[in-house]
KETORTOR-465371 format. One line per 4 residues: their letters; for each residue x, z, y of C-alpha. Coordinates in steps of 0.25 Angstrom, whole numbers, always signed. Example, Ala and Ser with C-alpha at 12.3 -4.5 7.8 and 13.67 -1.06 7.14 Angstrom:
as	+49:+31:-18  +55:+29:-4
//
This chain:
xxxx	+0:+0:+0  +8:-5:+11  +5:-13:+23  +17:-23:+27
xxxx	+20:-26:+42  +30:-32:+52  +42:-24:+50  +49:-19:+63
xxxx	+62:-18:+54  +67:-30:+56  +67:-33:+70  +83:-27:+71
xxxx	+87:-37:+61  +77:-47:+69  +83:-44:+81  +98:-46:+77
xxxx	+95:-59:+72  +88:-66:+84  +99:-59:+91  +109:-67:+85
xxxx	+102:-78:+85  +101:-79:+99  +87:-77:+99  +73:-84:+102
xxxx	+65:-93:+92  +76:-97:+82  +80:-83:+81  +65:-79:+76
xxxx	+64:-90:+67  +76:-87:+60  +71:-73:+59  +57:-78:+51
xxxx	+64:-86:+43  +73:-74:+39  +60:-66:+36  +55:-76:+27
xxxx	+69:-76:+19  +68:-61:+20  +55:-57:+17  +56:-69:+5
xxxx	+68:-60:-1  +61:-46:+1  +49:-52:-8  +58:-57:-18
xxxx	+65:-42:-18  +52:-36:-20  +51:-43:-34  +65:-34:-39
xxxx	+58:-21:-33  +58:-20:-48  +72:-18:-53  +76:-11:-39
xxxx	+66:+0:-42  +76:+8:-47  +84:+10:-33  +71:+16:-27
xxxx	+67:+29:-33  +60:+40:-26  +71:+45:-20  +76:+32:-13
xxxx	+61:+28:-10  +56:+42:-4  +69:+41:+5  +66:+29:+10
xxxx	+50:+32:+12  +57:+45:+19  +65:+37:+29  +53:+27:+31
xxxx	+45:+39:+35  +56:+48:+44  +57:+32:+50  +41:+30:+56
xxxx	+39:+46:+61  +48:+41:+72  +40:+29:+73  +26:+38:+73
xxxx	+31:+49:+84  +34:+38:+92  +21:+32:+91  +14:+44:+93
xxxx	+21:+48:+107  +17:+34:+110  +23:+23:+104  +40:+19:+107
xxxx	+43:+17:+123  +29:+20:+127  +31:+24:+143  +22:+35:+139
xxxx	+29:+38:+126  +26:+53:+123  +16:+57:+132  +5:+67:+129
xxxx	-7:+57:+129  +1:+48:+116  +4:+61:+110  -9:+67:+109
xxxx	-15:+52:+104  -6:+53:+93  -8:+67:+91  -25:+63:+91
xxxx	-23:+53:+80  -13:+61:+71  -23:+73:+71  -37:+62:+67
xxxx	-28:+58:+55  -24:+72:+51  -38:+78:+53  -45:+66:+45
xxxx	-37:+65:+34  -37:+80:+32  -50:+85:+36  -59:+72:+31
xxxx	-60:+64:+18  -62:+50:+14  -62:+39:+23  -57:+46:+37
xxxx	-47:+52:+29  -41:+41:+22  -43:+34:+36  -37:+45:+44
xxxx	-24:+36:+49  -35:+26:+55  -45:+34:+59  -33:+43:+68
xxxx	-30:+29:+75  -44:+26:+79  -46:+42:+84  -32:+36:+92
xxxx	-39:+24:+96  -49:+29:+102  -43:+42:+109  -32:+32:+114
xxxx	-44:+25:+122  -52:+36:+127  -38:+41:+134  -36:+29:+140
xxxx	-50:+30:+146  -48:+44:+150  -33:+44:+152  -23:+36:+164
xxxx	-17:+29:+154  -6:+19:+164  +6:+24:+165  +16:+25:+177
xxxx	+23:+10:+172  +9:+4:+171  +9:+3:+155  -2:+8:+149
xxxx	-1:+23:+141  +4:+21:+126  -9:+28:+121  -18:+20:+129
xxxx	-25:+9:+121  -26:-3:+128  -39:-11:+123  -38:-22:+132
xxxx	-27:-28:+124  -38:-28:+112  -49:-37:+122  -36:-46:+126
xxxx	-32:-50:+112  -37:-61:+105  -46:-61:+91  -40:-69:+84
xxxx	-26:-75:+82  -20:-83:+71  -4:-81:+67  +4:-93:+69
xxxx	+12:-96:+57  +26:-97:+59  +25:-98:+73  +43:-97:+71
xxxx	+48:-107:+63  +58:-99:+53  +71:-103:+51  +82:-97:+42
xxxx	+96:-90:+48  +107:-84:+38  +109:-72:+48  +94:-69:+49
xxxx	+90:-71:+35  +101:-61:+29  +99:-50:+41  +84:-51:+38
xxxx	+85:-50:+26  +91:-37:+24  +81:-31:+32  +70:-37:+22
xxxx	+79:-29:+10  +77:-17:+19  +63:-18:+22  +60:-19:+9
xxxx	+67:-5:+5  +56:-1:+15  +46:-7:+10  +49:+0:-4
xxxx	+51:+12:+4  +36:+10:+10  +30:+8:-2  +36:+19:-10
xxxx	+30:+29:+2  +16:+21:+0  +15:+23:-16  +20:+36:-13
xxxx	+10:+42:-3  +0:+34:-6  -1:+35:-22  +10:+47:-24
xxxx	+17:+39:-33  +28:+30:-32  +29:+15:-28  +30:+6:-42
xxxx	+41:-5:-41  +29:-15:-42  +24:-8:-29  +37:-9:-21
xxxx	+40:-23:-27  +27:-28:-21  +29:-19:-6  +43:-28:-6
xxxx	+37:-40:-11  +26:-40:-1  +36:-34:+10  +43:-48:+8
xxxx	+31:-57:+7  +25:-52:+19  +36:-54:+26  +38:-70:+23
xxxx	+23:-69:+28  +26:-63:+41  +37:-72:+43  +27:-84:+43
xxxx	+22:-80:+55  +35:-77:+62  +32:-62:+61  +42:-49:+59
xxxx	+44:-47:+43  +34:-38:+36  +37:-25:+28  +31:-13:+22
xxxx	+25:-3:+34  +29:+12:+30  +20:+16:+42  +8:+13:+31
xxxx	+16:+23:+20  +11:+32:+29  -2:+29:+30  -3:+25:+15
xxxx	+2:+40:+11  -8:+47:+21  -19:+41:+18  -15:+38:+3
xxxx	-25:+23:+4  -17:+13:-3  -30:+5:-8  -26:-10:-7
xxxx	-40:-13:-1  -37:-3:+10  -24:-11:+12  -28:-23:+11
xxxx	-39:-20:+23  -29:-15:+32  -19:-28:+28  -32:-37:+32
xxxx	-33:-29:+46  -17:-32:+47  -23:-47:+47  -34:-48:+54
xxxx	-26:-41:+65  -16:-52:+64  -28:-62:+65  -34:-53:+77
xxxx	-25:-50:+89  -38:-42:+94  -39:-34:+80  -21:-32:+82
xxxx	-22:-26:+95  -34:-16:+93  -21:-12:+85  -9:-14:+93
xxxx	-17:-6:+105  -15:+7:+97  -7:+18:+103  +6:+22:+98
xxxx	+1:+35:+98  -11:+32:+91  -2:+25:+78  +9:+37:+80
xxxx	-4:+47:+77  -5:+41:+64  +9:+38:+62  +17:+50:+62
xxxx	+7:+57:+51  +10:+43:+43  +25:+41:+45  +28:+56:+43
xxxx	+19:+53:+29  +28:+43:+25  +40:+52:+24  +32:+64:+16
xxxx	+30:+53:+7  +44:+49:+5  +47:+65:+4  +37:+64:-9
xxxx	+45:+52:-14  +58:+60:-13  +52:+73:-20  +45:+65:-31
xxxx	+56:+66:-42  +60:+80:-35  +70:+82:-25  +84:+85:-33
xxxx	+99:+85:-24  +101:+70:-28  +86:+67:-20  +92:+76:-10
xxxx	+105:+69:-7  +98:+56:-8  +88:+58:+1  +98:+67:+12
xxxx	+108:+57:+13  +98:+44:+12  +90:+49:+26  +101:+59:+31
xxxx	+110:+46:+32  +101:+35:+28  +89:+38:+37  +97:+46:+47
xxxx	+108:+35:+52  +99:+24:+51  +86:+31:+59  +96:+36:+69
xxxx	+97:+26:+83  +113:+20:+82  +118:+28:+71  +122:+15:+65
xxxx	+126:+8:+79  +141:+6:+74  +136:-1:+62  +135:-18:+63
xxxx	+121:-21:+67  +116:-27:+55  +118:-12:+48  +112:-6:+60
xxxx	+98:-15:+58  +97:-13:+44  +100:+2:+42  +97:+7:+57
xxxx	+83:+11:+63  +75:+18:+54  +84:+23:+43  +76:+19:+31
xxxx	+86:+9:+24  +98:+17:+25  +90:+28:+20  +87:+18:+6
xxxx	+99:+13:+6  +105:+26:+5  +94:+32:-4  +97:+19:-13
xxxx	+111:+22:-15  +112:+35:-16  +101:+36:-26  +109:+28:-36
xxxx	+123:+35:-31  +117:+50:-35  +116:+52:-49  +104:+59:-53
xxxx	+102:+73:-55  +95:+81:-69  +84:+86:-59  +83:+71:-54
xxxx	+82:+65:-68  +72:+77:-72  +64:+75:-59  +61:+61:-61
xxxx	+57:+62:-78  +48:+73:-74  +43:+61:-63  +39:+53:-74
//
């Protein structure tokens, strides 16, 4: 159960490589054509999931849903004091929006059953929606600069846009560069450790057990197919959102008509620039309501990952050293700086890869303990 999106991961990579190649149209084309190459090969991975099972155990995967989680709380703070350079980024009006919705979500999925507690999650954004436009009724909501407040929900944007729009396919002509094709590529090979990450959290929250290699074969397949897809109409490549981990472990739905309803919403929005901006209006602090219970809830689940076989000193090291280091130099701003840039895009930013990477590697340089052996036949 896990929706797929643009992926903001690659726009480093991305950038590096129109940079060198001096920019402008030729620059983009070479970058679709290297996402059809790359999301091509990431498909083609997914079909050896199989056989690589073995190097993702619950240690490794539980580290790596961990990071993924530590990752978005950041992410979700952010958007709950208002959203990333907001001129009014913290103010009290933002806070207490996010706060609104945070407490709906809490309040319906503990004190109600059935529907309103499995809908909590939409239910706190429309309780947002609503006391975001009643404020900007009641409140001034201009600021010195003359930009509007980051909690204010500007409708008119909804009554300017259009019903209906088709996308244009390949509105870029692709074309196929050495340089772009192997830089973007590797990003496909880490997106797609993501993805298994993703996945595993998924299973895990949503059904308690873990991911089958059939389940994270399919998630990488898909992962690459969509990809290809996306690329055909120019757009960023598609991966695995983990922000949806979240949501799948707090409110356990994983039924693939439910999802299949929210991926027809994800298209007719696409089809409807009026149905997109009814979305892209939301407040930040309206999403960061919701999202700091989800993300946070991402990282309990890769807790319960990593306490599933028992927590021996091997899980220990493994798991010290793998977001100490891994997680630690790659989520902290320039600790990589003296390193060549390529390093410094792949492993820099968020601290997920070199937390797998390291989890990987060390999981298959620390020989197993009894108590490891014992835990995982009493697993069985």
């Amino acid at each position: 159960p896990v929706i797929m999106g643009t992926s903001s991961g690659f726009l480093g990579v991305m950038r590096g490589v129109a940079a060198s190649m001096g920019g402008g149209v030729a620059a983009y084309s070479a970058i679709v054509g290297a996402a059809m190459i790359g999301g091509a090969c990431e498909a083609v991975l997914g079909f050896f999931i199989k056989p690589l099972r073995k190097f993702f155990p619950p240690v490794v995967t539980g580290t790596v849903v961990l990071a993924i989680g530590l990752s978005l709380i950041g992410v979700g703070v952010n958007s709950f004091a208002g959203g990333s350079g907001a001129e009014d980024f913290g103010a009290l009006p933002n806070l207490l929006l996010g706060l609104l919705v945070l407490v709906v979500i809490v309040a319906l999925k503990h004190f109600t059953k059935g529907i309103t507690s499995t809908s909590c999650i939409l239910c706190g954004i429309i309780a947002g929606y609503i006391a975001a436009s009643v404020m900007g009724l009641a409140l001034p909501h201009t600021l010195e600069s003359g930009a509007n407040a980051a909690w204010y929900v500007n409708w008119s944007k909804v009554g300017e846009a259009a019903w209906f729009s088709v996308p244009r396919v390949l509105p870029v002509k692709p074309s196929f560069d050495l340089h772009a094709v192997l830089s973007i590529l590797i990003m496909f090979l880490v997106t797609a450790v993501e993805t298994i990450g993703d996945i595993s959290g998924c299973i895990e929250g949503g059904m308690g057990r873990e991911a089958t290699a059939k389940e994270l074969s399919g998630g990488v397949v898909c992962d690459g197919v969509g990809s290809v897809i996306s690329a055909l109409f120019s757009s960023l490549p598609t991966t695995s959102f983990s922000q949806n981990v979240g949501l799948v472990t707090m409110t356990k739905v994983v039924n693939r008509m439910a999802l299949t309803c929210g991926a027809v919403f994800l298209v007719l929005a696409g089809l409807s620039p009026k149905l997109a901006s009814v979305i892209s209006i939301m407040p930040q602090s309206v999403l960061g309501g919701a999202a700091v219970m989800m993300f946070a809830s991402i990282a309990v689940s890769g807790i319960k990952l990593l306490t599933k076989f028992g927590i021996t000193n091997r899980v220990v090291t493994i798991v010290s050293i793998s977001m100490g280091l891994g997680y630690g130099l790659g989520a902290t701003a320039n600790a990589l700086s003296g390193l060549p840039e390529a390093v410094q895009l792949i492993f820099g930013g968020s601290g997920i890869v070199p937390a797998a990477i390291l989890a990987i590697i060390l999981n298959l340089a620390i020989p197993k303990e009894q108590a490891d052996l014992e835990n995982e036949a009493a697993a069985k």
